[in-house]
C-alpha positions as CSV (number, residue, x, y, z in Angstrom):
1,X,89.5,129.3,122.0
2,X,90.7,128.5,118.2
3,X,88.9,131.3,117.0
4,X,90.4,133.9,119.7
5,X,93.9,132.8,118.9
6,X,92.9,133.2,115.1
7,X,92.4,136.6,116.1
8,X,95.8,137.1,117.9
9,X,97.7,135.6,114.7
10,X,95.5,137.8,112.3
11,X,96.5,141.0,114.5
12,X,99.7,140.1,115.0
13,X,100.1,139.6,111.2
14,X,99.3,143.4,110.7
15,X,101.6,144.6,113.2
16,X,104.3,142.2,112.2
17,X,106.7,144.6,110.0
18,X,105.8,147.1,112.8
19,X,106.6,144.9,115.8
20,X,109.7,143.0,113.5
21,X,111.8,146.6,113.7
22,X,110.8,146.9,117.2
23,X,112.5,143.7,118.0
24,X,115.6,144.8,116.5
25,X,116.2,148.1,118.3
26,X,118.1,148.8,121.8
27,X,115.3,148.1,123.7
28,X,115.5,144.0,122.8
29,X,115.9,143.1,126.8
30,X,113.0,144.7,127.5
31,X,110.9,142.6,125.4
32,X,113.3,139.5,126.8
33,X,111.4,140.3,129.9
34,X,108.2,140.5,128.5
35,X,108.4,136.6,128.5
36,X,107.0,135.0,131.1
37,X,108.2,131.4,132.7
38,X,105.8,128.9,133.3
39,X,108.1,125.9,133.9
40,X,110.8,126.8,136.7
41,X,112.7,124.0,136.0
42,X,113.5,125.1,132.3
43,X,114.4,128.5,134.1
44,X,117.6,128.2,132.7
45,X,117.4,127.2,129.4
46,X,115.4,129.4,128.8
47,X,117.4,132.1,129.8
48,X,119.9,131.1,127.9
49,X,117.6,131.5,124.6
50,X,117.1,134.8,125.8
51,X,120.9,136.1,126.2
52,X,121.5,134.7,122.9
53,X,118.6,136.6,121.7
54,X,120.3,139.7,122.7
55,X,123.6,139.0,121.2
56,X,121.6,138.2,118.4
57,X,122.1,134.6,117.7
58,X,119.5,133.3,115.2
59,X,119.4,129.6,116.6
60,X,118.0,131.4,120.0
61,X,115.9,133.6,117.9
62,X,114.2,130.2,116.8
63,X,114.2,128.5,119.4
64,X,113.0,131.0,122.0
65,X,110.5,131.8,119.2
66,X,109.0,128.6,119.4
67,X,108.7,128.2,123.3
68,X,106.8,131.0,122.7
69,X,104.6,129.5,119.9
70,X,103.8,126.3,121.6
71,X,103.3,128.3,125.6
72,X,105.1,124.6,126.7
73,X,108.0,125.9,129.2
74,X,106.7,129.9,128.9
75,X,103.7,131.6,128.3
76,X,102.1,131.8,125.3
77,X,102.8,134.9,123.2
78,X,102.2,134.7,119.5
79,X,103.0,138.2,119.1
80,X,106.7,137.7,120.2
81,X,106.9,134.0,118.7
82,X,105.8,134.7,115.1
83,X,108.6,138.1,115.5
84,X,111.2,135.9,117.2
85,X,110.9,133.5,114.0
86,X,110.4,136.3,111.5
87,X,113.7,137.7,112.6
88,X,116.0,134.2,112.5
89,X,114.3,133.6,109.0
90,X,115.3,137.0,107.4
91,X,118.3,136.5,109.0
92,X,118.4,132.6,106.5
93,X,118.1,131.0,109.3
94,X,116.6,127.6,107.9
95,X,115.1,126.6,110.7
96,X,113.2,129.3,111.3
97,X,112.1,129.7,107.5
98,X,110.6,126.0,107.9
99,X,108.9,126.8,111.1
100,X,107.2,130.1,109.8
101,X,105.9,128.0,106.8
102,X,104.4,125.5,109.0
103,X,102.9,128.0,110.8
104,X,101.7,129.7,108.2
105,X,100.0,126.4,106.6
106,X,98.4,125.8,110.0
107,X,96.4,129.2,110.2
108,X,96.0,128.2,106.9
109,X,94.5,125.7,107.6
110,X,92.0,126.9,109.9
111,X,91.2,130.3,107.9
112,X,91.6,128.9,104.1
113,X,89.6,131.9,103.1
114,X,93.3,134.1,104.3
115,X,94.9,134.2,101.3
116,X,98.0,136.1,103.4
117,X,98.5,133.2,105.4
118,X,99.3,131.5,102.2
119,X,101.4,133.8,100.2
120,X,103.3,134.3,103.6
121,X,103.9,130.3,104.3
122,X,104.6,130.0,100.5
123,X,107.5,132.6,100.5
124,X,109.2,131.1,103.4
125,X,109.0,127.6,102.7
126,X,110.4,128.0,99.3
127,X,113.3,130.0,100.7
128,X,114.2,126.8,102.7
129,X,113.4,124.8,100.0
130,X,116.2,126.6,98.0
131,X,118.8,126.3,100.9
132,X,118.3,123.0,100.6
133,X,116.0,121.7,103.5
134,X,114.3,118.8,102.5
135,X,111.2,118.7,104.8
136,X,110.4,121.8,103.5
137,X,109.9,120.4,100.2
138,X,107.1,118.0,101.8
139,X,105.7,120.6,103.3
140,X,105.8,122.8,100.8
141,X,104.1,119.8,98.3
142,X,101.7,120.1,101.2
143,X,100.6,123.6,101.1
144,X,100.1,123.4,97.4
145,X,98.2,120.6,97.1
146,X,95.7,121.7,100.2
147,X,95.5,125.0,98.6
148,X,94.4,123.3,94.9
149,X,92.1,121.8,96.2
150,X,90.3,124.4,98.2
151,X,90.4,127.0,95.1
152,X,90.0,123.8,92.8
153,X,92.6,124.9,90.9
154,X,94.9,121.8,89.5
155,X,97.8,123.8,88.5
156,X,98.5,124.5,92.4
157,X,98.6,120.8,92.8
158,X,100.6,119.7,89.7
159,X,103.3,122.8,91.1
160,X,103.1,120.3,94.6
161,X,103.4,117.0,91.9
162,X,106.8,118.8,91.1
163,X,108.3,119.9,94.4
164,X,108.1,116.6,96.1
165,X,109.9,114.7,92.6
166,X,112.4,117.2,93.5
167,X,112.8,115.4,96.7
168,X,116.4,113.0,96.8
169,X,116.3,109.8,96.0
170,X,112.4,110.0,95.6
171,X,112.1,107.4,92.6
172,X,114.8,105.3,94.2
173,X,113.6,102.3,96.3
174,X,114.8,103.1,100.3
175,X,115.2,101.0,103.3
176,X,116.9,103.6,105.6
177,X,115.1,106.7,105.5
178,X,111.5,107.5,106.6
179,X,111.3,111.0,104.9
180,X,111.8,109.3,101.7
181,X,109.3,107.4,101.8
182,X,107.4,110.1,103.1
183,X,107.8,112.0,100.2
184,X,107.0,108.7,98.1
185,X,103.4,108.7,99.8
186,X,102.5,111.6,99.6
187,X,103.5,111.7,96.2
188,X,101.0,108.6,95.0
189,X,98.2,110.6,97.3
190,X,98.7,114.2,95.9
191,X,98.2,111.9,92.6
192,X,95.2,109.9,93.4
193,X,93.8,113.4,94.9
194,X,94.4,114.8,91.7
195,X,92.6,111.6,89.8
196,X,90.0,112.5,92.1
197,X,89.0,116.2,91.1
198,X,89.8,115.7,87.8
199,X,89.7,111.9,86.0
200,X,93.5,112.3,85.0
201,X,94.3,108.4,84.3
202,X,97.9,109.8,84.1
203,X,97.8,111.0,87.5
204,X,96.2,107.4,88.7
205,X,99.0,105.6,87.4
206,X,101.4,108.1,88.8
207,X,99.7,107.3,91.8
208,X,100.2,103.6,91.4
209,X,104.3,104.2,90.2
210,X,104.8,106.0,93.9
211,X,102.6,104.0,95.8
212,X,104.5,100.5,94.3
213,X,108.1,102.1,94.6
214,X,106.9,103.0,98.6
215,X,105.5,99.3,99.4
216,X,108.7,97.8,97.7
217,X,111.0,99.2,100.8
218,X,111.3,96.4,103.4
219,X,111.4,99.5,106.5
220,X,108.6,98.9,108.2
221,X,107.2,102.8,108.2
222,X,104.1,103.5,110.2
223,X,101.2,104.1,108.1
224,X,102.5,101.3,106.4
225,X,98.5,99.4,106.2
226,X,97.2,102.7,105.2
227,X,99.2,103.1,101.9
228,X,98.7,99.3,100.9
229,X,94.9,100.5,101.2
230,X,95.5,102.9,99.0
231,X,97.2,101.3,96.3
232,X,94.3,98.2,96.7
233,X,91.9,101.5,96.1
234,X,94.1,102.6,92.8
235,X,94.4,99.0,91.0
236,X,90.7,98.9,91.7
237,X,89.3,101.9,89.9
238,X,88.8,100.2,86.7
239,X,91.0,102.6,84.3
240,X,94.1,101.4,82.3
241,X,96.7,101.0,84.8
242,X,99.9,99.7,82.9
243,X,103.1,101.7,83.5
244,X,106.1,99.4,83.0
245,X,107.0,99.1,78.9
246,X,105.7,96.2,77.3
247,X,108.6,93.9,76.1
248,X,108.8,93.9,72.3
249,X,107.8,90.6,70.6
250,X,110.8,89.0,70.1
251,X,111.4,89.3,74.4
252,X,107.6,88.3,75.0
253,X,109.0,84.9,72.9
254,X,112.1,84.5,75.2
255,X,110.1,85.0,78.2
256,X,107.3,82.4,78.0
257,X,110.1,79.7,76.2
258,X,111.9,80.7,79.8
259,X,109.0,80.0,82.1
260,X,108.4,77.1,79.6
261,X,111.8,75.4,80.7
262,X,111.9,76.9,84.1
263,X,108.1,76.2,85.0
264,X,107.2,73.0,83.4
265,X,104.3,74.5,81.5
266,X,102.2,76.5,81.0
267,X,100.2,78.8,83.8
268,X,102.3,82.0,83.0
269,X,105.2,81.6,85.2
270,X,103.5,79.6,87.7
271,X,104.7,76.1,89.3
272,X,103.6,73.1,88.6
273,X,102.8,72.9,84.9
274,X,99.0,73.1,85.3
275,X,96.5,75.8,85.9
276,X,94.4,74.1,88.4
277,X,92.8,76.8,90.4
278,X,96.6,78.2,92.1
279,X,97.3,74.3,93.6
280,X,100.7,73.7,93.5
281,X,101.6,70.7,91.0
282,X,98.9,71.1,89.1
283,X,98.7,67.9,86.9
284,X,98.2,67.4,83.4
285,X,96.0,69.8,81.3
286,X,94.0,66.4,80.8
287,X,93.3,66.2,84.5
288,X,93.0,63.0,86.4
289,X,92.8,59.4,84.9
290,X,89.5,58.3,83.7
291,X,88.5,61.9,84.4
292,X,85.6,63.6,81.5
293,X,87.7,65.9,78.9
294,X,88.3,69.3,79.7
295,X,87.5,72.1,77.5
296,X,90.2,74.3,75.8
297,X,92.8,75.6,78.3
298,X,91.8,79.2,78.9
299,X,94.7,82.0,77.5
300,X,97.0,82.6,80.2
301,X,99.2,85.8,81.0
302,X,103.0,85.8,81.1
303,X,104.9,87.5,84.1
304,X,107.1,89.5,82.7
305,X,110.9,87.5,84.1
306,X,108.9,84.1,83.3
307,X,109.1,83.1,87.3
308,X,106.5,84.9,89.7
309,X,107.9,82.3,92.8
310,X,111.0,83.9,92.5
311,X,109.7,87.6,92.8
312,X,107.2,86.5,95.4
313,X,109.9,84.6,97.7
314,X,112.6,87.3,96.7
315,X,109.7,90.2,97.8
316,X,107.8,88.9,100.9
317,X,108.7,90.1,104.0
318,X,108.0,88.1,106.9
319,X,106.7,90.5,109.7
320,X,109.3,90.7,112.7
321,X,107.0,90.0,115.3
322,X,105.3,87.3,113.9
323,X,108.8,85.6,113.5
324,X,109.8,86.1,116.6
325,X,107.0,84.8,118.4
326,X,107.2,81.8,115.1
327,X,103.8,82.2,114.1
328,X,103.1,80.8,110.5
329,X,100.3,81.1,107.8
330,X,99.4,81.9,104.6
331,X,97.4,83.4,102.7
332,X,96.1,83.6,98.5
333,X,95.6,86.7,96.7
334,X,93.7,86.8,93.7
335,X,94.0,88.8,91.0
336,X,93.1,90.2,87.7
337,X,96.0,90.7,84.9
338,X,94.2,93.4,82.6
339,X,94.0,93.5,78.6
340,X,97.2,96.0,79.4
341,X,99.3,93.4,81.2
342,X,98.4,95.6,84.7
343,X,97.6,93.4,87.8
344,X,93.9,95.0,88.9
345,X,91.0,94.0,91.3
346,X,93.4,92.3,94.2
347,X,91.4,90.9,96.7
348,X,92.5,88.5,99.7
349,X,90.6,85.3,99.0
350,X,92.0,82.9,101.5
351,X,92.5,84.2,104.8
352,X,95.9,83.7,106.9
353,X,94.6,81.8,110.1
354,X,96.4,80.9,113.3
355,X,94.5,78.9,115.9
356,X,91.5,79.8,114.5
357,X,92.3,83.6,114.9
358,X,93.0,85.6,111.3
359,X,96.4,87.2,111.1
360,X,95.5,90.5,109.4
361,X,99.1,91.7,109.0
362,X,100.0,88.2,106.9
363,X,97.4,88.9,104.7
364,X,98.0,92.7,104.1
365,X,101.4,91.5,103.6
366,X,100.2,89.0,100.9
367,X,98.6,91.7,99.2
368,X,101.8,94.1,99.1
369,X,103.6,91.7,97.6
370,X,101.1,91.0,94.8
371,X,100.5,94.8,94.4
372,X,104.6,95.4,94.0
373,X,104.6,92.8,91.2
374,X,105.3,94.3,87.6
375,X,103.3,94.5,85.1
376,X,102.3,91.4,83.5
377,X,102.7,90.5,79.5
378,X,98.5,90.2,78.9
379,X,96.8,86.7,78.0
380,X,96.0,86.3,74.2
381,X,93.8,84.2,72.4
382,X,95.1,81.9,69.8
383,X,93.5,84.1,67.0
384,X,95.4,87.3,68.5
385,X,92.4,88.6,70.9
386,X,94.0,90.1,74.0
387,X,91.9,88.9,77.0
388,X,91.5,89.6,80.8
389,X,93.3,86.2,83.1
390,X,92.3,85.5,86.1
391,X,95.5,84.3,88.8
392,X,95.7,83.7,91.9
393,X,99.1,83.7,94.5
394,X,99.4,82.0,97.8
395,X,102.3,83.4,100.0
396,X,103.3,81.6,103.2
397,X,104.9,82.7,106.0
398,X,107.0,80.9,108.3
399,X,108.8,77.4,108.0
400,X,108.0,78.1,103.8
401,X,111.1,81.1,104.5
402,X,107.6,83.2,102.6
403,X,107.5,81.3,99.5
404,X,104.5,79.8,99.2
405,X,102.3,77.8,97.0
406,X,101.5,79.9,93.8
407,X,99.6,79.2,90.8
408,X,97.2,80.7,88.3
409,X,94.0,80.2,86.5
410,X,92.7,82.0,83.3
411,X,90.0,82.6,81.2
């Protein structure tokens, strides 16, 4: 069946400039009538998109167009859909211009090897693109980036890279709208794609800037798991992955005298003063009384405003339906703080439980809010060696308000 109606689009294709002129001519009712009703109760509607065919009215042009294209409420006739849409769009009518490119990018899709089908979904989506219609510039990013990869040819995909940062308020953090953060996801996957074919560690941590800036908004968007996966996937790919500025010396001083004061110690803007494996009131660096020496306190990273609580409590969002129905748990993320100050390697080490039954949305949640964090100022050695450090953050959910017990432990 696909490959029949790949045939109708590729004919009709051929005929279109043919069939376009025909459309336009006196004889326009009599290929009103060629359209056949397949939903009598839409009788009228549908007759309506036909007399404003006739008068020429390009929001009946598209519309009508697309009854045709999807055969819903009429029969389907590509033929008169793809000319119906063809004459709205050189007409600017942006709807229209957005439709044809999706079209376009579904044959596409199925027939990569049509190079037509690209130039021809190309052309119109940049057309609504320049009248201003954001999802075009998605799906325009879209079209690129599908094509790059198919020819395996970057540039394609860097020319998607720059239509989507055209996008409004992409680098902006958004609670409101979807296509926003739309645009933010499939910014960081166009980039991790790109990582992908060609090891660009620029394009990996461009893909970590998007995907963080995404998982920051407190909108609950669906897919929401899927990106979170993704960004686990990035800090995981053992490359450099700082992207925040490293404070100069003379603020990496003020920050660790803050968490210092603030903190009651050391364990890099943890509470509690110690470092004893992420427990809460940690003790002495001594340990217990009558307890065997410990060796040297390992080197212990900095987060960069001296207080991770703060940003953790400030960041986590309690799911809605899990504080509705009052269910509470926690559960500890740990964590590697690279040479580079970059939190890496997050893994879920401590499962959020209920009644014996693990919460999987607590600890994806968890993990967000550790993977959001900024980067870190990096653990060094008393002789000046930067080292990895090894933390750990446990975020609770429920009567805690989703602050938690945090701490940290180095080495």
């Amino acid at each position: 069946m696909r490959k029949r109606l790949l045939s109708v689009v590729m004919s009709v294709l051929i005929a279109l400039p043919v069939i376009a002129q025909k459309v336009n001519t006196d004889s326009i009712k009599a290929e009103m009538d060629k359209i056949e009703l397949t939903n009598q109760a839409m009788k009228q509607m549908i007759d309506r998109y036909k007399k404003g065919v006739i008068k020429g009215d390009t929001e009946s042009m598209n519309l009508l167009g697309m009854e045709c294209m999807s055969g819903k409420n009429v029969k389907a006739n590509l033929e008169m859909g793809l000319n119906l849409l063809d004459a709205a769009a050189k007409q600017d009518y942006v709807d229209a211009q957005y439709n044809l490119g999706n079209y376009f990018f579904i044959f596409w899709l199925q027939k990569p090897a049509n190079d037509g089908y690209f130039s021809q979904g190309i052309k119109w989506l940049k057309k609504a693109v320049k009248a201003g219609d954001n999802r075009s510039i998605i799906m325009l990013a879209r079209f690129y980036n599908e094509y790059g990869k198919y020819k395996k040819e970057p540039s394609y995909i860097d020319g998607g890279i720059k239509v989507l940062e055209t996008y409004p308020k992409v680098s902006e953090i958004n609670n409101k709208d979807e296509q926003v953060l739309n645009a933010q996801a499939w910014l960081g996957t166009i980039n991790l794609g790109k990582w992908r074919m060609d090891n660009d560690t620029t394009a990996l941590r461009d893909a970590k800037k998007w995907y963080r800036i995404l998982l920051q908004s407190q909108l609950e968007f669906p897919n929401f798991t899927q990106y979170i996966d993704s960004l686990q996937a990035v800090l995981s790919m053992g490359v450099p992955m700082r992207i925040d500025p490293m404070p100069t010396a003379q603020e990496i001083e003020a920050i660790k005298e803050q968490a210092a004061n603030s903190m009651g110690g050391f364990g890099g803007g943890f509470p509690g003063g110690g470092f004893g494996g992420g427990m809460p009131g940690g003790g002495r660096p001594g340990g217990a009384p009558g307890a065997a020496p410990q060796g040297p306190r390992p080197a212990q990273a900095t987060f960069p405003s001296g207080n991770m609580q703060q940003f953790v409590r400030n960041n986590t969002n309690y799911p809605e339906n899990l504080k509705t129905q009052k269910i509470n748990g926690r559960a500890t993320v740990s964590f590697t703080v690279d040479t580079d100050g970059a939190v890496i390697n997050p893994v879920v080490t401590n499962h959020a439980v209920v009644n014996d039954v693990e919460i999987f949305i607590m600890d994806k949640e968890a993990l967000r809010t550790v993977m959001v964090m900024p980067d870190w100022i990096p653990a060094q050695k008393e002789d000046g060696t930067v080292v990895q450090a090894q933390h750990s953050a446990t975020v609770s959910f429920g009567s805690s308000g989703g602050m938690g017990g945090m701490g940290g432990f180095g080495f």
